[in-house]
C-alpha positions as CSV (number, residue, x, y, z in Angstrom):
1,X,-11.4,3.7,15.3
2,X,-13.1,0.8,17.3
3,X,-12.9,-3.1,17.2
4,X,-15.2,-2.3,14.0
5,X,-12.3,-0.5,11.9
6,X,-9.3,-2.1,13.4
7,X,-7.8,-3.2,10.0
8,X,-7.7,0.2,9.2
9,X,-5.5,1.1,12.4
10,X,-2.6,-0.7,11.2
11,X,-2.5,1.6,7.8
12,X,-0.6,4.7,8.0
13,X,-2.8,7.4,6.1
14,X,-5.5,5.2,5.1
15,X,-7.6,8.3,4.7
16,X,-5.4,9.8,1.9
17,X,-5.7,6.0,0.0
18,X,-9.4,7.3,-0.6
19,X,-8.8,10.4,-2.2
20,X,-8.5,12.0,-5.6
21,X,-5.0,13.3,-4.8
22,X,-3.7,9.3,-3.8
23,X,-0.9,8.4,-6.4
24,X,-1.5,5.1,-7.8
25,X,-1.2,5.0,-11.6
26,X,-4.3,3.5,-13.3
27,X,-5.5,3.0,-17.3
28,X,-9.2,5.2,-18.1
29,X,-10.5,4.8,-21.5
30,X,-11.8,8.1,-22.4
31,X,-13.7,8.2,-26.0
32,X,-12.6,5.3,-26.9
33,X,-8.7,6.1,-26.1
34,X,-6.6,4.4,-23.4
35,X,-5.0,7.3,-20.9
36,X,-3.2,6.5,-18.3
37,X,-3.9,8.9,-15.1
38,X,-1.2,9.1,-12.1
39,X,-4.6,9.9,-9.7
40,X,-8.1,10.2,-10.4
41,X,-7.4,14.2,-9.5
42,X,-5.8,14.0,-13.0
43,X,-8.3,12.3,-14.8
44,X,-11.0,14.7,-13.5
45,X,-9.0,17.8,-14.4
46,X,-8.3,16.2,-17.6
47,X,-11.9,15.2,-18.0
48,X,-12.8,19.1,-17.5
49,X,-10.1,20.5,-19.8
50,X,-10.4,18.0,-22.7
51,X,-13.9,20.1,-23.2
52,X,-12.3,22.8,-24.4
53,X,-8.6,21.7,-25.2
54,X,-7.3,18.5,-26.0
55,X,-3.9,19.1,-26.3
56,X,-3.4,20.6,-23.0
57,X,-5.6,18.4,-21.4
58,X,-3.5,15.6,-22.9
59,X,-0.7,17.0,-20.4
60,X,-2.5,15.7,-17.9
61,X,-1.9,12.0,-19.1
62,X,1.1,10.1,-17.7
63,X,1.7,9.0,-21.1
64,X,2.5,12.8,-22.2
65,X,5.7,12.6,-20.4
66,X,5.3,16.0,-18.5
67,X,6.0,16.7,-14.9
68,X,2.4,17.6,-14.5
69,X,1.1,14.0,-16.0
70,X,3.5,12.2,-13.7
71,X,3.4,14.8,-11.2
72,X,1.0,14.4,-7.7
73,X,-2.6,15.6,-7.5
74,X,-2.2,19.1,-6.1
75,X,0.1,19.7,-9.5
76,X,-3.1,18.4,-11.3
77,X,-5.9,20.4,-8.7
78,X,-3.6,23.4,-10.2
79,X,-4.5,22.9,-13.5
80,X,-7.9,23.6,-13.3
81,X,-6.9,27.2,-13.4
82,X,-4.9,26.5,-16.8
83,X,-8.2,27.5,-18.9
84,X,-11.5,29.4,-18.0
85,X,-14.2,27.7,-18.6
86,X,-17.4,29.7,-20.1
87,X,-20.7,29.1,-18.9
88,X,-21.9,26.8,-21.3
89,X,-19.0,24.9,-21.0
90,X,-19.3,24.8,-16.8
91,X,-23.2,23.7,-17.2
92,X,-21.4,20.6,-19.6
93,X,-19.2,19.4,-17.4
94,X,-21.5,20.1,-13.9
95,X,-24.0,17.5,-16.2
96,X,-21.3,14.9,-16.4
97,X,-18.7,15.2,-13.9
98,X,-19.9,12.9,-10.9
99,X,-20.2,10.0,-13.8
100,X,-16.9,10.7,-14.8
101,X,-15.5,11.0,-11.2
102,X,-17.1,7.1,-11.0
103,X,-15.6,6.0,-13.8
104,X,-12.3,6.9,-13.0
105,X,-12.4,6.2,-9.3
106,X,-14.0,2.4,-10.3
107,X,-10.8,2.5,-12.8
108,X,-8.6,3.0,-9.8
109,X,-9.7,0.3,-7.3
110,X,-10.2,-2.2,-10.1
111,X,-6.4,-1.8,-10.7
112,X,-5.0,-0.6,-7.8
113,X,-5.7,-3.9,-5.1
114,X,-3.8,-2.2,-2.2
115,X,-6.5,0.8,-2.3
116,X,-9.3,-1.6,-2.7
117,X,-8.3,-3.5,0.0
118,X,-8.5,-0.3,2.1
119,X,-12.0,0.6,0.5
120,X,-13.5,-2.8,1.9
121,X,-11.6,-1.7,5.2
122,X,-14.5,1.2,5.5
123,X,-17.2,-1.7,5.8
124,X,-20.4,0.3,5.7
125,X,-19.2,3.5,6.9
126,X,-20.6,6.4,5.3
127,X,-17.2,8.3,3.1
128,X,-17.4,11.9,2.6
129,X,-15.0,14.2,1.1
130,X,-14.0,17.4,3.4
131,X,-12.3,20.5,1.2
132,X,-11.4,23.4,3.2
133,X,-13.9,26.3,2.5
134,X,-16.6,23.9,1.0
135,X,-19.2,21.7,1.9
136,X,-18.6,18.2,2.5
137,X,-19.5,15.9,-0.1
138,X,-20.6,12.0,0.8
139,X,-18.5,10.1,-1.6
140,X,-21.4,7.8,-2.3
141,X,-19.5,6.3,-5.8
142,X,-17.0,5.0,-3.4
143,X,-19.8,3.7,-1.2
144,X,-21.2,1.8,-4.6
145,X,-17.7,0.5,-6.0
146,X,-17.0,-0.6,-2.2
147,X,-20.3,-2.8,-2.0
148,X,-19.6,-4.4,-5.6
149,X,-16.1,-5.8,-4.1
């Protein structure tokens, strides 16, 4: 990684700290209610799903007790498949899902210090988010939370 990113070298995975799928248990307020997420995978998923049901959206939360709330974020990537979304619905959430993927990711590094501290590692590198069979996606919220820190 270069004299640049050397404090990164000495963290095992730092790559996985960045993601959605990185376990570190973090408070969203979502309309007004305090949920607490085990990733921000979960509070995306649960984000999506609360648009059509609550309740099983609310499954999602560490604070329902179930294996899939305190479960890791491939349980909660599953869970997209829980419900089909209609079109409507899909056109609703593509509107507001990168300001929700912000809000939970600033969430996350304001009370998770460990992955902020590896955030501010990346200097000004540019962060984008590879998914096997998709584009990649520059991460640019992470880019904004990063340069506020």
């Amino acid at each position: 990684s270069g004299v640049a990113f050397s404090d990164l070298d000495n963290i095992k995975d730092w790559r996985t700290i960045l993601s959605n799928f990185h376990v570190c248990p973090f408070v969203l307020k979502v309309d007004g209610e305090k949920l607490r997420f085990n990733t921000i995978e979960h509070a995306f998923q649960y984000g999506k799903l609360a648009l059509v049901d609550k309740k099983l959206a609310y499954s999602l939360t560490m604070d329902s007790g179930t294996d899939l709330g305190n479960g890791d974020g491939l349980a909660a990537r599953m869970a997209r498949k829980l419900i089909i979304l209609d079109t409507d619905t899909l056109r609703k959430w593509g509107s507001m899902s990168k300001d929700f993927m912000k809000k939970a990711a600033i969430e996350k590094y304001k009370q998770c210090p460990d992955a902020l501290k590896v955030l501010k590692y990346t200097k000004n590198a540019e962060l984008w988010h590879y998914s096997r069979g998709e584009p990649p996606i520059r991460f640019t919220h992470l880019e904004e939370i990063r340069s506020k820190h």
